[in-house]
C-alpha positions as CSV (number, residue, x, y, z in Angstrom):
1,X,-71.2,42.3,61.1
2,X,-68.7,39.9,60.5
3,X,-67.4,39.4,57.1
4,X,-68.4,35.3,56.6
5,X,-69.9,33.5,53.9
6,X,-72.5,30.8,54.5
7,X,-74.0,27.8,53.3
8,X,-76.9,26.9,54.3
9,X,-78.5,23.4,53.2
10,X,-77.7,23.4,49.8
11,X,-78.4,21.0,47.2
12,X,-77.9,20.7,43.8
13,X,-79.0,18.0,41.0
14,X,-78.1,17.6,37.5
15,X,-81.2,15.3,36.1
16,X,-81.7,12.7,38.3
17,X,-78.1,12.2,40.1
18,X,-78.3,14.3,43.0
19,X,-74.5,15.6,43.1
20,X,-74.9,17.9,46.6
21,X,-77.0,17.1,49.3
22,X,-77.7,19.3,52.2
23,X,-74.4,21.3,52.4
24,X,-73.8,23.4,54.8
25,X,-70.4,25.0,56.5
26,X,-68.8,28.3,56.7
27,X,-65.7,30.4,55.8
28,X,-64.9,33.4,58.1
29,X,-63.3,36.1,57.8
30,X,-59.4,36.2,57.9
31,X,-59.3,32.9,58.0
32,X,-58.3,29.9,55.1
33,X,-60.4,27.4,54.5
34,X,-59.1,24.1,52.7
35,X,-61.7,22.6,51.1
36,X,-60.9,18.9,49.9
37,X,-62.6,16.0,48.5
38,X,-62.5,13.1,46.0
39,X,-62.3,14.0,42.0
40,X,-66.2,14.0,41.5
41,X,-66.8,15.0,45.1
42,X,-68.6,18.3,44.3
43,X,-66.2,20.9,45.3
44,X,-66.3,22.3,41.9
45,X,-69.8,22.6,42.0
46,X,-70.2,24.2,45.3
47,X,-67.9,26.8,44.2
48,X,-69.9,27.6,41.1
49,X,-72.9,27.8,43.0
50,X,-71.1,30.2,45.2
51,X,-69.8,32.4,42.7
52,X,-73.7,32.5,40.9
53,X,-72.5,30.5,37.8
54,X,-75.3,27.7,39.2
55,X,-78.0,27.8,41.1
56,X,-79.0,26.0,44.0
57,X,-81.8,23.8,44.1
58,X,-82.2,24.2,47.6
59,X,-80.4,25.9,50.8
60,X,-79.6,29.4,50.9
61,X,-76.1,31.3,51.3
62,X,-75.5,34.6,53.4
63,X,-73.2,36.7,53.2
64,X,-72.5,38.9,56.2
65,X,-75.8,38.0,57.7
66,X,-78.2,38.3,54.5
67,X,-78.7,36.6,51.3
68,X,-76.2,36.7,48.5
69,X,-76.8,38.9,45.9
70,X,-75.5,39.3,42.7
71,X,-73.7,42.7,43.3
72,X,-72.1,41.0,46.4
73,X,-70.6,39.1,44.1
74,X,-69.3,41.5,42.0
75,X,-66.7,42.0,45.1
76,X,-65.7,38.2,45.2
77,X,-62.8,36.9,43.6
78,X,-62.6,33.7,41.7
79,X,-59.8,31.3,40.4
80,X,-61.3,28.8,38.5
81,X,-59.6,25.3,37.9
82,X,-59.6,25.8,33.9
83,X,-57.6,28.3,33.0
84,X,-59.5,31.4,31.4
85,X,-57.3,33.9,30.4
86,X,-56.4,34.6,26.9
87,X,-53.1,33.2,25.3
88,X,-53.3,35.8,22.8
89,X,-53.3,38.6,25.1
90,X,-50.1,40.1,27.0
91,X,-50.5,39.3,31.1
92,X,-50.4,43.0,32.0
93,X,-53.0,43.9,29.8
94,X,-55.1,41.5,30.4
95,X,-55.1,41.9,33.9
96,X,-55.8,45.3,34.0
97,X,-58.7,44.7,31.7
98,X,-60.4,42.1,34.6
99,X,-59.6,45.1,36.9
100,X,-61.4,47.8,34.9
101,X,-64.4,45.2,34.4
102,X,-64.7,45.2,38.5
103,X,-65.3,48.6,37.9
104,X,-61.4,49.8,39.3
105,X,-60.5,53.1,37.2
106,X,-57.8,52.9,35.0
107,X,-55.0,54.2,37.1
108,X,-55.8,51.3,40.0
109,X,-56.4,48.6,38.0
110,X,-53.1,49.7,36.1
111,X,-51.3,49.8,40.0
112,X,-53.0,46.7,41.2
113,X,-52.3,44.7,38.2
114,X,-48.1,46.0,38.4
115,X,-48.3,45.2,42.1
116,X,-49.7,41.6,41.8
117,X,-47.3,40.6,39.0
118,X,-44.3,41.6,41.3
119,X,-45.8,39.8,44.3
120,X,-46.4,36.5,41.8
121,X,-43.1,36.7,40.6
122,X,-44.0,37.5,37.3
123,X,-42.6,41.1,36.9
124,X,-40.9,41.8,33.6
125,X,-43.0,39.2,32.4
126,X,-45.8,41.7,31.9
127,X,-45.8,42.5,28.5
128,X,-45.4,39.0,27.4
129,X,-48.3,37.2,25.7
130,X,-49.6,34.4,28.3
131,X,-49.7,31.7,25.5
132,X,-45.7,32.2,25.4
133,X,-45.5,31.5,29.4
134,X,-44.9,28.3,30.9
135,X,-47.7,26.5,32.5
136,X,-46.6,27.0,35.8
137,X,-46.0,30.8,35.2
138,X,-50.0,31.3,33.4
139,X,-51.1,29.7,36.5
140,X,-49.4,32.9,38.7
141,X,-50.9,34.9,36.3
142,X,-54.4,33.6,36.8
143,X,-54.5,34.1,40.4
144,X,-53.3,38.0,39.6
145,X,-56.1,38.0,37.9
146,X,-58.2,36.8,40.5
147,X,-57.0,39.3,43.2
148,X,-56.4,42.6,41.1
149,X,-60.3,44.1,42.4
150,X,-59.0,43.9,46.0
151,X,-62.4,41.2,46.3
152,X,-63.7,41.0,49.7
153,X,-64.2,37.0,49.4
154,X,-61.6,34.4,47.2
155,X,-62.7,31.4,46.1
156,X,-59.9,29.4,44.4
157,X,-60.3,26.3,42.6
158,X,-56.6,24.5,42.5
159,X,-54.8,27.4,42.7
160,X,-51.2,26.0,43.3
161,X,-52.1,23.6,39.9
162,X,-48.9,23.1,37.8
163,X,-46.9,25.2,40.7
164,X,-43.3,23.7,41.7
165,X,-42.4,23.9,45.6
166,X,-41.0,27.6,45.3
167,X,-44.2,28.9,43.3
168,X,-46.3,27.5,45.6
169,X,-44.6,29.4,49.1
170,X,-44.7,32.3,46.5
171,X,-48.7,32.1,46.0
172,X,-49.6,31.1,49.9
173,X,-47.7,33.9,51.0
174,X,-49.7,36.5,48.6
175,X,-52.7,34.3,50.0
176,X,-52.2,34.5,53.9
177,X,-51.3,38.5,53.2
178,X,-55.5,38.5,52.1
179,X,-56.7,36.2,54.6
180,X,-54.7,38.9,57.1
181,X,-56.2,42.1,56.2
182,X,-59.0,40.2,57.0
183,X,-60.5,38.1,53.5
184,X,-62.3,34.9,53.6
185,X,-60.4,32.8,51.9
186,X,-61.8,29.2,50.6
187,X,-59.7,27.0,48.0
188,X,-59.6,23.8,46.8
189,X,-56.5,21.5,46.4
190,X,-55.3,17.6,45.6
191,X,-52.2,18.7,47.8
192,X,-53.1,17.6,50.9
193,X,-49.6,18.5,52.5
194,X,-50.1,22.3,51.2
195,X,-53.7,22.5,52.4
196,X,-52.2,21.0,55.8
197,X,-49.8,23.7,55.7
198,X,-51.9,26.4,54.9
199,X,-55.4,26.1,56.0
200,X,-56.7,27.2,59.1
201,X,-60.0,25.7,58.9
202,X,-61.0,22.3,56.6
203,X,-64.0,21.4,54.9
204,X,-63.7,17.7,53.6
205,X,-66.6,16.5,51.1
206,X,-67.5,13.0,49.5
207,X,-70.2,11.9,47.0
208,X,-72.1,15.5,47.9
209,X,-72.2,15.0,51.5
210,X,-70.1,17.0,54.1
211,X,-68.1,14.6,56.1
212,X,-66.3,16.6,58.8
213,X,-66.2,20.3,59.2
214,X,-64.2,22.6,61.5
215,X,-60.9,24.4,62.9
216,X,-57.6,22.0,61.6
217,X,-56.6,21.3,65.1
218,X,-59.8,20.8,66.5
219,X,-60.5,17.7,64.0
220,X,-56.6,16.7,64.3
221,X,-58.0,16.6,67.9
222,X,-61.3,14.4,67.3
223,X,-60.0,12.3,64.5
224,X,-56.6,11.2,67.1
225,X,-56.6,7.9,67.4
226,X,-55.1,5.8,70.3
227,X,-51.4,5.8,69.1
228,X,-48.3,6.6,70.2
229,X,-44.7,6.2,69.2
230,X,-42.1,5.3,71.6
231,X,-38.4,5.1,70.9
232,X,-35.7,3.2,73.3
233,X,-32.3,2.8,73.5
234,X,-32.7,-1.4,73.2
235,X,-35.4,-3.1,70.6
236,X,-39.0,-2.4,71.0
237,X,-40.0,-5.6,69.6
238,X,-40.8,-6.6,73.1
239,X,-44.1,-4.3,72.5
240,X,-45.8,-7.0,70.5
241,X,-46.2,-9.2,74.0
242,X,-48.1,-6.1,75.8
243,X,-51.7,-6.4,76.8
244,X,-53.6,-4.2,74.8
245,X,-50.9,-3.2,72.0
246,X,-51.0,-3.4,68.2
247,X,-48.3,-2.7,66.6
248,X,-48.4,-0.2,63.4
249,X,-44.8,0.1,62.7
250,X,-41.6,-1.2,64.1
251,X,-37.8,-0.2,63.2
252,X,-35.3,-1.5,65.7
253,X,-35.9,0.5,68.6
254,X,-38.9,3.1,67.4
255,X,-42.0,1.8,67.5
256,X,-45.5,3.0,66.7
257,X,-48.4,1.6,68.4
258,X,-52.3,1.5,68.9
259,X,-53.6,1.1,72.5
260,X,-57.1,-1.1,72.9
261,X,-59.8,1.2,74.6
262,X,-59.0,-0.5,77.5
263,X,-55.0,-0.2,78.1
264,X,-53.0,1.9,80.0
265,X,-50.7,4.2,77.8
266,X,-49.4,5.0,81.3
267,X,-48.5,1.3,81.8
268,X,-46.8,1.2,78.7
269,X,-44.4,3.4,79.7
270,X,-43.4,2.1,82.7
271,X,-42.9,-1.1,81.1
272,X,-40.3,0.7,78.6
273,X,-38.8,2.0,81.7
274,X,-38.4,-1.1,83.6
275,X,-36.5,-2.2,80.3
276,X,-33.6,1.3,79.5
277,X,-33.9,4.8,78.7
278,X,-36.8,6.1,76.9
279,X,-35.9,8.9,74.0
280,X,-39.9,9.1,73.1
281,X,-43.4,8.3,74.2
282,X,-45.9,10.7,72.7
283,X,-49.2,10.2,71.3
284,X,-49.5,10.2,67.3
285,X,-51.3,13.2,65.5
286,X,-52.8,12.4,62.6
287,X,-52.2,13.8,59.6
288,X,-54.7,15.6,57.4
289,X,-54.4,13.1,54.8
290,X,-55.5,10.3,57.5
291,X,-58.0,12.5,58.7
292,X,-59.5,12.1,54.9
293,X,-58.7,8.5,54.8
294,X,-60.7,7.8,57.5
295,X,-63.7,10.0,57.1
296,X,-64.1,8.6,53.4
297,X,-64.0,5.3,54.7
């Protein structure tokens, strides 16, 4: 059976303001899923719901086939957006303290915690109370905490919150080691570059609803608009007299461009031709933050 988590319909209401409304998509095993969305969206709340801290009003999720249970769960791994590890605490042994409450024996929870801190970049830091740790720095410490059981499912809420550029290579690259040995991996992020980056499929939610669902490169491929980018030797401001052509962006001689549903892209070129050298003509793929853009719309 393969290792995938499910949702299946779910909704979810707090009095009368229904927050999620029939969600449904999946994450699969070995694979990342970027889950993005407004603030207010309901990410946060979908992942609670996942992890059993709420309860659906409707919809079910499965888990390898069957219903979630609460000793599945035991085997997930969660990194919530609050921080909720202890200042008072030193890192190490409060690590090893989630580990032993997973039900890990001393001795693994002890290895798994001194493992994760070197991977994190926090060994030597170990023995250091978290409350004297920079933000940054707790955050590393929190997703430690979050992976020292070995879980069979992560569900991370912000984890690269408060990480500079180098922390965050340093936390994908423990991540994409999990989603390797075969994890389902879903996390949340405002970083739209890193989830581009990282993410191998993308869940994007607004106002409770689901509003595109699928592989990254299969909705780069349906959310491509028309547009292309062409760059000559000569000016390209001759583009704003072609049938068909609206220009998005011109700089001297590159040019980007949308075609009407009714132009030649073809013809376009040959026009440029006609004119000098062409350097470029490809078509424009968006980005994921366009993709959002325009499904929010």
């Amino acid at each position: 059976m393969t290792s995938s988590l499910r949702l299946d319909g779910v909704d979810r209401s707090f009095g009368d303001r229904q927050v999620l409304k029939n969600i449904s998509f999946e994450v699969t095993a070995g694979r990342m899923t970027g889950f993005v969305g407004g603030n207010g969206a309901g990410k946060t709340t979908t992942m609670r719901i996942i992890l059993g801290v709420l309860a659906p009003d409707a919809g079910q999720l499965l888990w390898r086939g069957s219903r979630l249970t609460r000793q599945d769960r035991r085997r997930f791994g969660y990194l919530p957006e609050e921080r909720g590890l202890y200042p008072k605490m030193t890192v190490r042994e409060q690590i090893v303290h989630l580990g032993r409450l997973h039900g890990l024996d001393p001795a693994t929870a002890r290895r798994n915690t001194d493992d994760l801190l070197d991977r994190v970049g926090l060994d030597g830091r170990g023995n250091d109370l978290l409350e004297t740790l920079s933000l940054g720095n707790q955050q590393r410490a929190q997703v430690a905490a979050a992976l020292v059981h070995d879980p069979e499912v992560l569900v991370l809420d912000e984890p690269f919150s408060g990480l500079d550029p180098m922390a965050v290579d340093t936390v994908v690259s423990v991540l994409r080691e999990r989603a390797r040995a075969g994890v389902p991996v879903l996390f949340s992020s405002h970083q739209l570059d890193v989830v581009e980056r990282l993410c191998d499929d993308l869940v994007i939610i607004a106002d409770g609803v689901i509003r595109a669902a699928g592989g990254r490169e299969e909705l780069r491929a349906a959310y491509t608009l028309p547009r292309f980018e062409l760059v000559v030797d000569g000016d390209a401001g001759w583009l704003r007299d072609e049938a068909g052509v609206t220009l998005v962006d011109l700089d001297g001689p590159r040019a980007v461009f949308d075609l009407a549903a009714d132009a030649d892209d073809q013809r376009v070129l040959r026009d440029a031709l006609a004119r000098g050298p062409v350097r470029v003509f490809r078509p424009v793929t968006p980005s994921l933050a366009e993709i959002f853009r325009e499904v929010n719309r």
